[in-house]
N, C-alpha and C positions, 0 to 999 in steps of 0.2 A: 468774664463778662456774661455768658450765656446763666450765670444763677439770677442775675438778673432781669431774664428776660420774662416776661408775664408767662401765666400757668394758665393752664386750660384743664378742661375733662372730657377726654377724649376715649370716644366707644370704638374699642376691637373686637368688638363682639358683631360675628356674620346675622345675629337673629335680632333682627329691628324691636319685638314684645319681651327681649331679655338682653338690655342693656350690660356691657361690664367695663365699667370707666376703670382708666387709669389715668393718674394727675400726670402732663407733659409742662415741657417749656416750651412755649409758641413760638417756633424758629424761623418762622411764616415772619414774625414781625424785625428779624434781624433784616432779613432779603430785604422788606420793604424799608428799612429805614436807612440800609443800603443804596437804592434808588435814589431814595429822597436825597442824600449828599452827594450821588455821585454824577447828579445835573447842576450840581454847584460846581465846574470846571475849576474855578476860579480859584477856589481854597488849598489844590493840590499844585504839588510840584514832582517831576519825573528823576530818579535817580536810579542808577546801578548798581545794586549791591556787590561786595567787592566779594573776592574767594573768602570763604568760609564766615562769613558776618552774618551776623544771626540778628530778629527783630529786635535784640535787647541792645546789641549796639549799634543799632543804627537809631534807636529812639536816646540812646544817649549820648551819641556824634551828633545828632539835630536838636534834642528836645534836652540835654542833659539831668532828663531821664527816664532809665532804663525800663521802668514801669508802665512806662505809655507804649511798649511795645505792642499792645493788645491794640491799639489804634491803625497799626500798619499792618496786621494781621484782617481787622475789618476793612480796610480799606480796597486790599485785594481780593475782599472776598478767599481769604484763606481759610479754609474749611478743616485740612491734611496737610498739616505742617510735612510729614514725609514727602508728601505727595505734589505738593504742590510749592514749597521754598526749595529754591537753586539750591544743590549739591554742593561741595566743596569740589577741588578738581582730587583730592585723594576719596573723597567719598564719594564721586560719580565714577571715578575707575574702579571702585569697590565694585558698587552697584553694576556696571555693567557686566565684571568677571562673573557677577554669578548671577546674572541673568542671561547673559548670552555663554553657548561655548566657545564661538568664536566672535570674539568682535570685530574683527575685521572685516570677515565676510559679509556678502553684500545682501544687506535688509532691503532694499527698492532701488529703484529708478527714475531720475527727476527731469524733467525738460530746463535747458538753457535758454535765452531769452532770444529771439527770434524776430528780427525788424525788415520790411520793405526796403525800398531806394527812397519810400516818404517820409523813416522815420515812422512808420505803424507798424502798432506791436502787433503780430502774426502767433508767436507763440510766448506766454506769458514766463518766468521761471516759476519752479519751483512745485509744478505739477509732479504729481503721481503717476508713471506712464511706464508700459512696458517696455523690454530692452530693444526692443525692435520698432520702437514707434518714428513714425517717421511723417513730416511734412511737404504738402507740394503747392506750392504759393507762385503767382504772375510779378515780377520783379521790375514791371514798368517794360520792359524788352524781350525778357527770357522768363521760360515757367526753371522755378528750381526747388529740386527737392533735399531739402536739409533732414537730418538726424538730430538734434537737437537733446541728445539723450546722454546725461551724466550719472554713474553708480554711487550710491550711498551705504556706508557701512554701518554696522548697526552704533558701531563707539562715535561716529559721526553725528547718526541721528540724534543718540542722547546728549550727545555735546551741544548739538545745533537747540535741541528742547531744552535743554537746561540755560541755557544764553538766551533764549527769552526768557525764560521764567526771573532771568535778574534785571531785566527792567520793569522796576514798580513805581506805586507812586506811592507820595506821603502827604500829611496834612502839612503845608509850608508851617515854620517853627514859629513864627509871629504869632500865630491863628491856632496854634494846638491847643492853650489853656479855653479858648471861646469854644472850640469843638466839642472837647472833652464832656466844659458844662452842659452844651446844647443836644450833645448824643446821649449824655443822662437822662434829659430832661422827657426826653421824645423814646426813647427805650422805658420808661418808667411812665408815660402818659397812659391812662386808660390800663392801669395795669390792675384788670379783673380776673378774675379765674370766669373762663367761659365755658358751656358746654359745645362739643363738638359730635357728629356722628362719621364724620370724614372730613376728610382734605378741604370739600368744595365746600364747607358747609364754616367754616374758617376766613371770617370776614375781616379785611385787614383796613 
């Protein structure tokens, strides 16, 4: 998708009286045409990708076919397929053996969830907080002071980041042939070659 996206000519050159263009693709206008769908609530639906499923089958579990994958990659704003699609659980334990030398060992410290006698939350979960943090809250009666403090391992944390990274969303299957036509349409409008001198000067 990105050969499609419009051209510009863009100066990396530091001397304003000695231009030196080089032709880019305007990725300025993925972001924004990004936006623009994704205030359409309405046309998505929420699912979890299972262990090791890749864009291609899940656009041909939904879409039956594998080629609209490129559809659920813009829709998360996926930029770094590495980086940013859910691991498998044999290639997140890959990744964490040779990122960490021990995974087990403890990466942080997180607060547990913390309520009055009213029901109000006092301490929220899931804070960043040292191992010795500690709360002192008026309980309707008595002042009490909680610890609220649970350790996190480093094979946790990438488990727990990788377990969001598998809730995405998709264009519901109904609506993906109307998409497809209308994310052409709008990715191909105005598709000029412009001059640029910078970033800010890149009018979308």
């Amino acid at each position: 998708m990105i050969n499609k996206l419009p051209e510009l000519l863009y100066n990396f050159s530091s001397k304003p009286l000695d231009p030196d263009f080089l032709i880019v693709k305007n990725i300025w206008r993925r972001a924004q045409i990004l936006t623009e769908f994704k205030s359409q609530v309405t046309i998505f639906t929420e699912i979890t990708v299972g262990d090791g499923e890749r864009p291609e089958d899940i656009a041909t579990q939904y879409y039956g076919n594998p080629f609209y994958n490129w559809t659920i990659l813009i829709i998360n704003d996926i930029t770094d397929y590495y980086a940013q699609w859910p691991k498998s659980i044999v290639q997140l334990q890959e990744f964490i053996n040779a990122k960490y030398d021990n995974g087990q060992a403890t990466k942080h410290h997180i607060t547990t969830e913390v309520k009055d006698a009213n029901e109000n939350v006092i301490v929220p979960a899931g804070k960043i907080v040292p191992s010795n943090f500690q709360v002192v809250y008026y309980n309707g009666s008595t002042t009490v002071t909680a610890t609220p403090v649970v350790s996190v391992t480093n094979a946790q944390y990438e488990f727990d980041l990788n377990a969001k990274k598998q809730t995405i969303q998709i264009v519901k299957p109904d609506l993906i042939e109307d998409f497809v036509e209308v994310y052409h349409q709008v990715l191909n409008k105005g598709n000029i070659t412009t001059v640029a001198t910078s970033a800010a000067d890149i009018n979308m």
